[in-house]
PATOR-291635 format. One line per 4 residues: for each residue x, y, z of N, C-alpha, C. Coordinates in nm, 2 decimals, m for minus. Each point is the difference from the previous one (the first is absolute). Layout:
! PATOR-291635
X/Y/Z/X/Y/Z/X/Y/Z  ...
//
This chain:
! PATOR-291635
m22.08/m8.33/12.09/m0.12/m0.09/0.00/0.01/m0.09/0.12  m0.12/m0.03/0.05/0.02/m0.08/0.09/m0.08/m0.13/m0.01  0.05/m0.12/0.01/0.02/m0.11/m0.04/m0.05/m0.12/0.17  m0.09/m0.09/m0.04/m0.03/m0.09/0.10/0.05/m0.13/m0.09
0.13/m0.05/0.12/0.06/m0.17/m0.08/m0.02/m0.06/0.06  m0.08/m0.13/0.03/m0.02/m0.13/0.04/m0.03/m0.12/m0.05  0.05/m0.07/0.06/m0.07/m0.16/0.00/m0.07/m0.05/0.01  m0.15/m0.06/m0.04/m0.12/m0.04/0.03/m0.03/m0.12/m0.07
m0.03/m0.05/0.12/m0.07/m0.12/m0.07/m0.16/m0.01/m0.05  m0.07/m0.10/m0.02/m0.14/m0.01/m0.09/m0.06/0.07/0.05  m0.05/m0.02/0.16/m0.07/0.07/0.11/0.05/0.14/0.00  0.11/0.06/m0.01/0.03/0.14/0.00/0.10/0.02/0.12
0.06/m0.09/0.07/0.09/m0.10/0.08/0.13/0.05/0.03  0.02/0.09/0.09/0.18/0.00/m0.01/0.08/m0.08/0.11  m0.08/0.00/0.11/0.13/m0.07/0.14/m0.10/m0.08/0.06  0.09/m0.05/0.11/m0.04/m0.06/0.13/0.10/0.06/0.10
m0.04/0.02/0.11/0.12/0.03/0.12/0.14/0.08/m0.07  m0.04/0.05/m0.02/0.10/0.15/m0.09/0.11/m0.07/m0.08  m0.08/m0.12/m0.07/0.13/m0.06/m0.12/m0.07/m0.01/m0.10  0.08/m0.05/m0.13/m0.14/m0.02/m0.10/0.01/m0.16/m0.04
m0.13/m0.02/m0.06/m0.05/m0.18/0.00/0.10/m0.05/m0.15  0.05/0.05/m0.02/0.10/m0.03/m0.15/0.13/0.02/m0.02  0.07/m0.04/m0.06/0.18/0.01/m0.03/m0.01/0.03/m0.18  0.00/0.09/m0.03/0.03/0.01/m0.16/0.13/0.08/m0.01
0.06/m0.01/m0.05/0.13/0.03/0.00/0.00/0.10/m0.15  m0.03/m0.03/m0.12/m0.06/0.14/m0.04/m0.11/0.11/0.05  m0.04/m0.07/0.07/m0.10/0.14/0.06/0.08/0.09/0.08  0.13/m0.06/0.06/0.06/0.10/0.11/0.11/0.09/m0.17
0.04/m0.10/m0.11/0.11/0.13/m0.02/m0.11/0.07/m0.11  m0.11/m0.03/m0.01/m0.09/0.12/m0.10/m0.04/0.11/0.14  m0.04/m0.03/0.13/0.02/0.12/0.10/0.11/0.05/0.04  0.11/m0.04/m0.01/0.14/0.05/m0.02/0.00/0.09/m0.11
m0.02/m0.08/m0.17/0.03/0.11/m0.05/m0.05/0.12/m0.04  m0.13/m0.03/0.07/m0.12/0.15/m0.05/0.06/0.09/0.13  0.02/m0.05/0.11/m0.01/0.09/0.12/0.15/0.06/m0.02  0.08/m0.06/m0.02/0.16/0.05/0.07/m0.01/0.17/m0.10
0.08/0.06/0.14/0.06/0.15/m0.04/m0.20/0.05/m0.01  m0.06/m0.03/0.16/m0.11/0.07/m0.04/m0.03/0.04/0.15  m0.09/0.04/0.04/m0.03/0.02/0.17/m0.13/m0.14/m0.01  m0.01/m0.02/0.13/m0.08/m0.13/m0.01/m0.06/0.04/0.12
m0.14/m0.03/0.03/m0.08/0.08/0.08/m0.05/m0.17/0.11  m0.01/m0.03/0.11/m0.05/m0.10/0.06/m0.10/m0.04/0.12  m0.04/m0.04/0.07/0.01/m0.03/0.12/0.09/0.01/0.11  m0.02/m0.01/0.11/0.11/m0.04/0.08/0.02/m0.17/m0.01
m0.13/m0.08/0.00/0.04/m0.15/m0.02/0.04/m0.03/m0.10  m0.03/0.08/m0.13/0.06/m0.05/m0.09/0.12/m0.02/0.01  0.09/0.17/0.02/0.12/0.00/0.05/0.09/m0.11/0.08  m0.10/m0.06/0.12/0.07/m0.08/0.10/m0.01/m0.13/m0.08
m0.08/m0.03/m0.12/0.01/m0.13/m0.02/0.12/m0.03/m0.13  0.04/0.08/m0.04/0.11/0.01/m0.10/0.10/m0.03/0.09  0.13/m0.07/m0.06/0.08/m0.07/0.09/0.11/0.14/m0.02  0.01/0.05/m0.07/0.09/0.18/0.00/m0.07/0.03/m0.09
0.06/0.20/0.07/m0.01/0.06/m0.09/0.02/m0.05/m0.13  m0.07/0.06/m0.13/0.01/m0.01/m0.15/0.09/0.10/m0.02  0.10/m0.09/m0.11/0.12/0.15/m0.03/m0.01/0.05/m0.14  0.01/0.11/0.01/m0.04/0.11/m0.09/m0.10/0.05/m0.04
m0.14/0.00/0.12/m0.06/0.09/0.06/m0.02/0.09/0.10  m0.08/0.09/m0.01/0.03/0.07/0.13/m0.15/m0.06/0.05  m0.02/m0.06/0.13/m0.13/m0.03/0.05/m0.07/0.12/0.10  m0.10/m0.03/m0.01/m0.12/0.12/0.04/m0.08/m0.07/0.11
0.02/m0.03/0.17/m0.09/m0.04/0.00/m0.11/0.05/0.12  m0.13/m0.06/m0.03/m0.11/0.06/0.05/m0.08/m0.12/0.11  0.00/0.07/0.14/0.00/m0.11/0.12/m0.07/0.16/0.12  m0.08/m0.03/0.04/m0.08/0.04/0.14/0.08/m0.01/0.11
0.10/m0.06/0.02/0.10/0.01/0.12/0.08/0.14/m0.03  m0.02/0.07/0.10/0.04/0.16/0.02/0.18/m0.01/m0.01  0.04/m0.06/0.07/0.15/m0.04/0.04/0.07/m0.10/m0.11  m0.05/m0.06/m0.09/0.04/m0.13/m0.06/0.11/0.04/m0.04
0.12/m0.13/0.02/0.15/0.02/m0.05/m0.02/m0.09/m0.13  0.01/0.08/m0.06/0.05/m0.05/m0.15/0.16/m0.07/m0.07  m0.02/m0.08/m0.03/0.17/m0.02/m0.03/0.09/0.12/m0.08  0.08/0.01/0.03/0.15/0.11/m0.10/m0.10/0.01/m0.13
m0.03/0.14/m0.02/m0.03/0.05/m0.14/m0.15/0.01/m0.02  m0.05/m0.05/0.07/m0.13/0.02/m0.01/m0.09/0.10/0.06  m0.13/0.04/m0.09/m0.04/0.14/0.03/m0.17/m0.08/0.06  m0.01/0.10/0.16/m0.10/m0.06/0.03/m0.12/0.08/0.03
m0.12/0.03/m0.08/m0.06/0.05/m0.01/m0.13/m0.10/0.05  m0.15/0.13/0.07/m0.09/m0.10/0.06/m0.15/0.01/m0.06  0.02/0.05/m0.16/m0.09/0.00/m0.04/0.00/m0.03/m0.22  m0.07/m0.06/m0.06/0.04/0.02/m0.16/0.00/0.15/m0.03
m0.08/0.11/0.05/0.02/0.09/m0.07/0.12/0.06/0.05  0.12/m0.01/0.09/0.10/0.02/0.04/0.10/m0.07/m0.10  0.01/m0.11/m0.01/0.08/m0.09/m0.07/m0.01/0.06/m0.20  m0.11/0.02/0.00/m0.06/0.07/m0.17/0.09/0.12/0.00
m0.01/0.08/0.11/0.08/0.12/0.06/0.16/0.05/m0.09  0.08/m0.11/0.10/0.07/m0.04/m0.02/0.06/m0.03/m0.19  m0.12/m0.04/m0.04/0.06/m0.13/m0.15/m0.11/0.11/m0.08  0.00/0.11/0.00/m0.06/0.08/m0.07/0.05/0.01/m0.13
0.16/0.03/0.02/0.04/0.07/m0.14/0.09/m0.14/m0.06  m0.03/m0.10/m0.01/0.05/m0.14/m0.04/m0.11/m0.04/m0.09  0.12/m0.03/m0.12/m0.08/m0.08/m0.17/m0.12/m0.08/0.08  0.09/m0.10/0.06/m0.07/m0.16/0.04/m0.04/0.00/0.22
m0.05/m0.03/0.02/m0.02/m0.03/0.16/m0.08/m0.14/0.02  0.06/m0.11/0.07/m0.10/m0.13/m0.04/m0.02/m0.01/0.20  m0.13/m0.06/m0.02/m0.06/m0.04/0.17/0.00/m0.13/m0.03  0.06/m0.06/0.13/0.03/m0.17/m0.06/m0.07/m0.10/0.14
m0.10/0.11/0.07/m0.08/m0.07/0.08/m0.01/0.02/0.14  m0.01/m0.06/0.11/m0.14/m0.11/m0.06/m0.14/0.06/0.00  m0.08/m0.11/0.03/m0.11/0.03/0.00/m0.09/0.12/m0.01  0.00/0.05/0.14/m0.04/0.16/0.02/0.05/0.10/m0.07
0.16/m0.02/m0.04/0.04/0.14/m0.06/m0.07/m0.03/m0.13  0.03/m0.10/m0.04/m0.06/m0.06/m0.20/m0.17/0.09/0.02  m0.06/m0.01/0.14/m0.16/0.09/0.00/0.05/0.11/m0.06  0.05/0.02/0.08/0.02/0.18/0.06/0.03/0.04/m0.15
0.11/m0.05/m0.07/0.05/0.06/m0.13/m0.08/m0.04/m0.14  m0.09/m0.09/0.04/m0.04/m0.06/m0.14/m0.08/0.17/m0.08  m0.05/0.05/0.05/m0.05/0.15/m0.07/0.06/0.07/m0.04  0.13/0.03/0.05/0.12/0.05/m0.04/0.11/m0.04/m0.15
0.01/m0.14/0.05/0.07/m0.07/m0.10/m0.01/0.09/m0.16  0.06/0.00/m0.05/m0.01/m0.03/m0.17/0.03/m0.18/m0.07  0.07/m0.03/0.05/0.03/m0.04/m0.08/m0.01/m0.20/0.14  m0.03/m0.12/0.01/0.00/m0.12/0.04/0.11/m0.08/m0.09
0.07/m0.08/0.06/0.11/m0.07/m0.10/m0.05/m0.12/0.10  m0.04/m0.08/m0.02/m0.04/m0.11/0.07/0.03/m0.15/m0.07  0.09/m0.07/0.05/0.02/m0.15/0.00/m0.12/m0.10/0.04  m0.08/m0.03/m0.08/m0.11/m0.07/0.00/0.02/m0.15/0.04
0.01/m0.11/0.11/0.05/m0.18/0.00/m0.11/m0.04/0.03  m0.03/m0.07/m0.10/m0.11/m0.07/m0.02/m0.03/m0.15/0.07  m0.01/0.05/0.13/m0.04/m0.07/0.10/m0.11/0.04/0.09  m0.03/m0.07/0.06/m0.12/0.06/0.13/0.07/m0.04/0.17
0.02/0.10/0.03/0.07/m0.06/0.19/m0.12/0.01/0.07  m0.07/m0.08/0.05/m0.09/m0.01/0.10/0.02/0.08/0.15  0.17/m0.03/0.06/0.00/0.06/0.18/0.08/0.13/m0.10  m0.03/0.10/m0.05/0.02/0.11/m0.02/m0.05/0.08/0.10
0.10/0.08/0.00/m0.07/0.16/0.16/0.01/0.12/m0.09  0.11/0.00/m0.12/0.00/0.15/0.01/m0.06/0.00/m0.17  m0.09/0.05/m0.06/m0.04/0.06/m0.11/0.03/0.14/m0.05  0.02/0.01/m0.19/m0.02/0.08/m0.05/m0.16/0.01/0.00
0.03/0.17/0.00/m0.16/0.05/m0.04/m0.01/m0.03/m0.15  m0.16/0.02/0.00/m0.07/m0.04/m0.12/0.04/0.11/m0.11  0.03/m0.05/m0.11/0.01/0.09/m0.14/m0.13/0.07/m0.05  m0.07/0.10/m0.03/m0.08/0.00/m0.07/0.04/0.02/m0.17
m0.06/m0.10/m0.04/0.08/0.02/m0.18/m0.06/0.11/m0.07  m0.12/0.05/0.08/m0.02/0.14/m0.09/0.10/0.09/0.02  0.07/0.03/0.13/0.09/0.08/0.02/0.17/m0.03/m0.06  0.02/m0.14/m0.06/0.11/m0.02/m0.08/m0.02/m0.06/m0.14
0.09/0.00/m0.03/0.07/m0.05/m0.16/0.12/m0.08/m0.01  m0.03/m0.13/0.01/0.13/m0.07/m0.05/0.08/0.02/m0.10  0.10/0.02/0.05/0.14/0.09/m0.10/0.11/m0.13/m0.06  m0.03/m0.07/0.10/0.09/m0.08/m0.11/0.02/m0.16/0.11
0.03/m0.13/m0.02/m0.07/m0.10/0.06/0.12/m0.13/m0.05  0.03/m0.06/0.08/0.18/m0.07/m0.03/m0.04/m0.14/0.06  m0.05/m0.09/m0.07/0.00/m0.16/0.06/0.10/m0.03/0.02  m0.01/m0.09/0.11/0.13/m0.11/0.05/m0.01/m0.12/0.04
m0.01/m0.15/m0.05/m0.06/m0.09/0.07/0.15/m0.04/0.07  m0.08/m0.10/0.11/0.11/m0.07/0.08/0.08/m0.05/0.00  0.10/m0.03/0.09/0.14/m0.09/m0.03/0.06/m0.04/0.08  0.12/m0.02/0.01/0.08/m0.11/0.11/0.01/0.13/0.10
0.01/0.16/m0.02/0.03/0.06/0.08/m0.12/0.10/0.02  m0.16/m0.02/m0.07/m0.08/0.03/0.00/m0.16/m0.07/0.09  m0.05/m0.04/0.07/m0.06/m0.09/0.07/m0.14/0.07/m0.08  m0.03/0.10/m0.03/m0.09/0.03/m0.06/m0.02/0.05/m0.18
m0.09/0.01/m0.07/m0.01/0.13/m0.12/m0.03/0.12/0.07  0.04/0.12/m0.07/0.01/0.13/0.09/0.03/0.09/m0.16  m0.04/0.10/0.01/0.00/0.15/m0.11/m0.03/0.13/0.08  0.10/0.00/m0.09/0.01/0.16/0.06/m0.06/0.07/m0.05
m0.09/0.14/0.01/m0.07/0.10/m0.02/0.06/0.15/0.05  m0.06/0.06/m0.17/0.02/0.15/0.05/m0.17/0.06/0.01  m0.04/0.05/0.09/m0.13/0.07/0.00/0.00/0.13/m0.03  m0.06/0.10/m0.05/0.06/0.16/m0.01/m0.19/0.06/0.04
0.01/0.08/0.06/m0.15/0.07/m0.01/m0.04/0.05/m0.07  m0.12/m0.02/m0.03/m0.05/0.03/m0.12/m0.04/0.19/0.05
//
């Protein structure tokens, strides 16, 4: 199955200048623990804005630079249907952004796991694409209000296609 995970805010909101506008600290170990022991499909910026590689996946990534050095272990491919290629015969495959690839794969997807924070960032650059909810079904839907290590309310969602 292949799976689109993100962060979005109200507006549909993921970054600015290739970081993201929030700190939730459950939202990193619920993407930890869906992703690990999976291939993880990306960007090249996405890649460069992670401070390392993630361990105990194998990353996939997809960048227009013909020559691009990728760090130790990573597979670099210059298109999604190369990277799909690749994560053919795997239960799970998740794309974790950004912007453009989240286009490229939203038709593909089966399945959106998306951390919803219920805020609005105004100097936002990078957006999720739009959902159409005729094309999903909310699978299951996890409140969380805020707290001393929480700056926002935020839930997590499973989407599955209808």
């Amino acid at each position: 199955m292949i799976h689109l995970i993100a962060a979005i805010g109200n507006n549909n909101e993921l970054g600015k200048n290739n970081d993201m506008l929030w700190h939730l600290p459950n939202d990193f170990k619920h993407f930890k623990d869906l992703t690990t022991d999976n291939y993880i499909i990306m960007g090249r910026k996405t890649l460069e804005s992670l401070p390392n590689v993630l361990s105990n996946r194998i990353h996939i990534i997809i960048t227009t630079q013909k020559h691009y050095c990728a760090p130790k272990g990573c597979i670099v491919v210059h298109s999604l249907e190369e990277a799909l290629e690749i994560t053919k015969d795997q239960a799970n495959t998740f794309v974790i952004g950004g912007g453009e690839i989240y286009r490229l794969a939203l038709d593909k997807a089966d399945v959106i796991d998306l951390t919803r924070v219920d805020a609005s960032f105004e100097d936002a650059q990078i957006f999720f694409p739009e959902i159409d909810m005729n094309k999903w079904e909310l699978k299951h839907k996890e409140d969380h209000t805020a707290d001393d290590k929480h700056k926002y309310n935020y839930s997590f969602e499973t989407l599955v296609r209808k």
